[in-house]
C-alpha positions as CSV (number, residue, x, y, z in Angstrom):
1,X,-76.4,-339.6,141.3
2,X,-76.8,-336.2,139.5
3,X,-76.9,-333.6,140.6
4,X,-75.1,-334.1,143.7
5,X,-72.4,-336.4,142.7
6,X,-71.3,-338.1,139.6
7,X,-69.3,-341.6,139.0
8,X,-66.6,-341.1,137.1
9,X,-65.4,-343.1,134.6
10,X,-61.8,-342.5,135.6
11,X,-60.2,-342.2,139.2
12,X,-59.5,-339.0,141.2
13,X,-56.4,-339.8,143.6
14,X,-55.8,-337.4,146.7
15,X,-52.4,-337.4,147.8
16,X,-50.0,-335.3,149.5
17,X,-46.7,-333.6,148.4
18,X,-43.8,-333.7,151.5
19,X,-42.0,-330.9,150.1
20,X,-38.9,-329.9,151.5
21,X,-38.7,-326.7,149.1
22,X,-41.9,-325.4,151.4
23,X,-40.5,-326.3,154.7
24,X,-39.8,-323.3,156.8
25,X,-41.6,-320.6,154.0
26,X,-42.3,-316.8,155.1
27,X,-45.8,-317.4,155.9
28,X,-45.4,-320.5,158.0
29,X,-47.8,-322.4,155.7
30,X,-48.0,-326.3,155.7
31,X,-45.1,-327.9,153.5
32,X,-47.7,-331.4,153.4
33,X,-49.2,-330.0,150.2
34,X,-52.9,-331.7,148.7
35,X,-52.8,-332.8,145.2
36,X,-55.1,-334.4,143.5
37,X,-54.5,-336.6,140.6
38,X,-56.7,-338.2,137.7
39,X,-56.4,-341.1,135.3
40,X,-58.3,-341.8,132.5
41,X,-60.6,-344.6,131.7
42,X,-58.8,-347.8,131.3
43,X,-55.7,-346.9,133.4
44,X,-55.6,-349.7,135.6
45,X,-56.3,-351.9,132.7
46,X,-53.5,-351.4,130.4
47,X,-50.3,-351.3,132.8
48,X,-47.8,-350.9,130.0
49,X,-49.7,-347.7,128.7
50,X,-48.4,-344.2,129.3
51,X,-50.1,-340.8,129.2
52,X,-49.6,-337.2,128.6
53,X,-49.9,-334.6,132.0
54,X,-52.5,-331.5,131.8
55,X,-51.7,-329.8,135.2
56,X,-54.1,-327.5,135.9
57,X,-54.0,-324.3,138.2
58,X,-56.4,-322.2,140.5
59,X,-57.3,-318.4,140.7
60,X,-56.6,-316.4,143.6
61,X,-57.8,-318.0,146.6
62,X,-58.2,-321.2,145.0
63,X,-57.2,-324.4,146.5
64,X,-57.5,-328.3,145.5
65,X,-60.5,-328.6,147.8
66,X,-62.0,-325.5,146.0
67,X,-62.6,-328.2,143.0
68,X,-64.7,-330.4,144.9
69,X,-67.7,-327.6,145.8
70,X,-70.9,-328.2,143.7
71,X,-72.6,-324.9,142.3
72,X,-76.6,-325.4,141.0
73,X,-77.2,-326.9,137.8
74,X,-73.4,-327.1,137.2
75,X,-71.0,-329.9,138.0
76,X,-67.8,-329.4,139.7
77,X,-64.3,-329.4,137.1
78,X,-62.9,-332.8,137.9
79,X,-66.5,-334.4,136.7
80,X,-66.7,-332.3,133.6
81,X,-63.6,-333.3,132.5
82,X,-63.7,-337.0,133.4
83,X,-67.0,-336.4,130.8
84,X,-64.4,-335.2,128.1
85,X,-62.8,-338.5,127.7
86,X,-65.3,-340.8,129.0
87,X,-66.8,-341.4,125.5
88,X,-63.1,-342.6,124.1
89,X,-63.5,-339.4,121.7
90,X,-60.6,-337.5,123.0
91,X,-56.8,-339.3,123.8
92,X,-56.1,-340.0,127.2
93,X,-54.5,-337.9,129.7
94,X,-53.3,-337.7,133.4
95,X,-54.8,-334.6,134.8
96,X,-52.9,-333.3,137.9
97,X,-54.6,-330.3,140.2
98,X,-51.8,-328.2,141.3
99,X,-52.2,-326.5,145.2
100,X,-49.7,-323.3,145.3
101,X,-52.2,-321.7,148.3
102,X,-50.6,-319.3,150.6
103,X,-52.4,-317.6,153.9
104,X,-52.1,-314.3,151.9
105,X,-54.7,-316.4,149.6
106,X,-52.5,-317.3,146.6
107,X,-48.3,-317.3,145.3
108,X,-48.9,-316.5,141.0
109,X,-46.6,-319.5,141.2
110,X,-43.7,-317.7,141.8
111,X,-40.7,-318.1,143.9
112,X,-40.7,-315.2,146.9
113,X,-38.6,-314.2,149.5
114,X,-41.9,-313.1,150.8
115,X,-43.8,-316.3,150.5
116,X,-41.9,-319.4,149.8
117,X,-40.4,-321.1,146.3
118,X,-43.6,-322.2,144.7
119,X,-42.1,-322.4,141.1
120,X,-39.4,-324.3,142.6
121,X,-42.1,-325.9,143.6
122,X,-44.3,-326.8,141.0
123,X,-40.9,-327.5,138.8
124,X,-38.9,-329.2,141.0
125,X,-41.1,-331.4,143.4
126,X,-44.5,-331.9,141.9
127,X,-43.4,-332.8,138.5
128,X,-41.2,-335.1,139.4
129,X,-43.5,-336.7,142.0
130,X,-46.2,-337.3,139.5
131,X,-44.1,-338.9,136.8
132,X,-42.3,-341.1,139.7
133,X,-45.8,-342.2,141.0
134,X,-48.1,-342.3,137.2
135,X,-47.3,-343.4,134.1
136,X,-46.6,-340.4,132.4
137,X,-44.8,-339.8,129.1
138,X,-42.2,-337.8,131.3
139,X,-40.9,-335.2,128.7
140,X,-42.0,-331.8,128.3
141,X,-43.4,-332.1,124.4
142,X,-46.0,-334.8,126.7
143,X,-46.8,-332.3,129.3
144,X,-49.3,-329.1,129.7
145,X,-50.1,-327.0,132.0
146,X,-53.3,-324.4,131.7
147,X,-55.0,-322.2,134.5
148,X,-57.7,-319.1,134.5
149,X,-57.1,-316.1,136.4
150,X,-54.2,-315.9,138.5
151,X,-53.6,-319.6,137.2
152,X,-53.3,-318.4,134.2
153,X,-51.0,-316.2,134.8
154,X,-49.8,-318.5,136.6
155,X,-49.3,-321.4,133.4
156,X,-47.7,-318.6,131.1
157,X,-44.9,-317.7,133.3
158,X,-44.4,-321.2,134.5
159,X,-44.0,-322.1,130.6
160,X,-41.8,-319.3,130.3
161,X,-39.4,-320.1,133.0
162,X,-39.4,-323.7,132.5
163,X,-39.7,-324.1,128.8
164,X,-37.3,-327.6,129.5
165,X,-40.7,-328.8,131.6
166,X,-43.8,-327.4,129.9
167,X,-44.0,-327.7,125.8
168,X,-47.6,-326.4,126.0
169,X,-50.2,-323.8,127.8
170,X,-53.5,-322.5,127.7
171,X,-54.2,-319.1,129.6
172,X,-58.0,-318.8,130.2
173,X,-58.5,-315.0,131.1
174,X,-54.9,-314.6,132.7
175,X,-53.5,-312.2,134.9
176,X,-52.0,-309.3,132.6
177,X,-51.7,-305.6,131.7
178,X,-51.1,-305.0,135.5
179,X,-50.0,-301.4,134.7
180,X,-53.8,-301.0,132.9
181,X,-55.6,-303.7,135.3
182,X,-54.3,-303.1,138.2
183,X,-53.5,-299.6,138.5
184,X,-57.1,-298.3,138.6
185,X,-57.5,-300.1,142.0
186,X,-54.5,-298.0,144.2
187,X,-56.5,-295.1,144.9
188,X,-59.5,-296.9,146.4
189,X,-56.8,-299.6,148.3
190,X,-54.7,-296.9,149.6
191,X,-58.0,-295.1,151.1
192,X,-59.6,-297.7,152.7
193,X,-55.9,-298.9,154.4
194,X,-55.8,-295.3,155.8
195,X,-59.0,-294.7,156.6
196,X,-59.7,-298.0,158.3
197,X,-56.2,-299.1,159.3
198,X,-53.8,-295.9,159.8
199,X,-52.0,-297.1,157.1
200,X,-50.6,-299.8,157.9
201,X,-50.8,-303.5,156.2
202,X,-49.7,-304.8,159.6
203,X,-52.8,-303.7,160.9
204,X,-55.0,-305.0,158.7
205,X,-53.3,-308.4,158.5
206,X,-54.0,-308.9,162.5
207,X,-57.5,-308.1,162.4
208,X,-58.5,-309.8,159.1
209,X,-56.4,-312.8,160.3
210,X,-58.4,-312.5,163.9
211,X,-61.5,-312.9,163.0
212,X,-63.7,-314.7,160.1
213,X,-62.5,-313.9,156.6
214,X,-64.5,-311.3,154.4
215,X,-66.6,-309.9,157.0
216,X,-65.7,-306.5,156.9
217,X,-66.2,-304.3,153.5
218,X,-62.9,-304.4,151.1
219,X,-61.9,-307.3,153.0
220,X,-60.4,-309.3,149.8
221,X,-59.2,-305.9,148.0
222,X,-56.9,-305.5,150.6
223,X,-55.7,-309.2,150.8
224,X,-55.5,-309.4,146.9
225,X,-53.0,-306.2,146.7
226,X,-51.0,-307.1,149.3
227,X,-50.9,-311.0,148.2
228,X,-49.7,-309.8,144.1
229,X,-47.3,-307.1,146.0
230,X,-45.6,-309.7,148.1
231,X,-45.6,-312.2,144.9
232,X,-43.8,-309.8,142.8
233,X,-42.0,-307.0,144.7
234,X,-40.8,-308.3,147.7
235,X,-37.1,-307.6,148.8
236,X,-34.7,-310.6,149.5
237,X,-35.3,-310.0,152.9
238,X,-39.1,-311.1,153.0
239,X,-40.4,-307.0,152.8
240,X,-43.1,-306.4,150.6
241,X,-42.9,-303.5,148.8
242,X,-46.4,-302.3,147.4
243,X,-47.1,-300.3,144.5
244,X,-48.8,-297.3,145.9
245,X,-48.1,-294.9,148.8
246,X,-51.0,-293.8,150.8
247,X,-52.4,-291.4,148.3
248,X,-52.8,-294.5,145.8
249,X,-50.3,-292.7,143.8
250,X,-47.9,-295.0,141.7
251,X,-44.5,-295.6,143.3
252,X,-42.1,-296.4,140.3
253,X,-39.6,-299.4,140.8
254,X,-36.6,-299.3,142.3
């Protein structure tokens, strides 16, 4: 009952993904990965029928669970678009809710010596998975893949690097321009690591990791530049390289 739940007119699975590709990652996250999984109206009734795949990805911090939370006077994703093809006035699709969570708080989707394969990932297990346990029309010109934020980001470069898996995307406000966006932020970063934290990430990952998240002032600054450095700039050997030294200046690529 609205507004604190909805029936939907389609079904929301929860399962898990073994993967093997996330076994034994950097971080020493869990390889049991959450996904959730929804068919349209009239799935179970027409057992011969196959569907098109919209997998859809998180911002930073975002996990599957994040989906679920109810905000006032607005319902949570998974309800609003269950409401999209509840009337029978859009086509059918499978929707699948992709988890690429790390500890640092997210992975761009990316394959990292410094956090695990979660490309590989997406590409490799959790397509498959889905089409081996739904009727999907298992070929890429049948299968999407959208995100906002760092999951947008996250669907353009997936598209890009798997052009053989994904025939569409949407970007909703994705991650871009870094050398614009991001670039404003070293100075401030690199000041409050020194000042509060001699320096040194190390430092800052064992407090923030011993006690409860976000209680301390530039809290998720610090998380977010270290989580994008080890995504993108991390040796083969798991060290993250960041962007700045500890005047905030710039540090060109190697």
């Amino acid at each position: 009952m609205l507004p604190w739940s909805a029936e939907l007119a389609g079904r929301l699975d929860h399962d898990v993904v073994d993967s093997a590709l996330l076994r034994g990652n950097p971080l020493g996250d869990p390889h049991e990965r959450p996904l959730m999984v929804y068919v349209p109206p009239g799935y179970d009734d027409t057992p011969e029928r196959r569907y098109p795949t919209i997998y859809v990805l998180l911002g930073y911090t975002g996990h599957v669970g994040v989906w679920l939370n109810r905000t006032p006077f607005r319902q949570p994703y998974p309800e609003l678009a269950d409401a999209v093809f509840a009337t029978g006035d859009t086509p059918p699709a499978i929707i699948v809710y992709v988890d690429a969570w790390t500890s640092l708080g997210g992975s761009q989707y990316l394959d990292s010596p410094a956090t695990g394969p979660y490309h590989s990932y997406l590409r490799d297990e959790v397509v498959p998975w889905v089409d081996a346990h739904y009727r999907t029309l298992a070929h890429r010109d049948h299968r999407a893949i959208t995100g906002k934020s760092s999951g947008g980001y996250g669907a353009m470069v997936t598209a890009m690097l798997a052009p053989d898996v994904f025939g569409a995307l949407a970007t909703h406000a994705g991650d871009a321009l870094f050398d614009v966006s991001a670039r404003v932020a070293f100075p401030k970063v690199a000041r409050r690591l020194r000042d509060m934290y001699g320096g040194s990430y190390d430092r800052f990952l064992a407090d923030f990791r011993g006690r409860l998240a976000g209680t301390r002032e530039g809290d998720l600054e610090l998380l977010e530049m270290y989580a994008y450095s080890a995504a993108y700039s991390a040796d083969e050997d798991g060290t993250v390289r960041l962007p700045f030294d500890d005047t905030g200046a710039v540090v060109p690529a190697a």
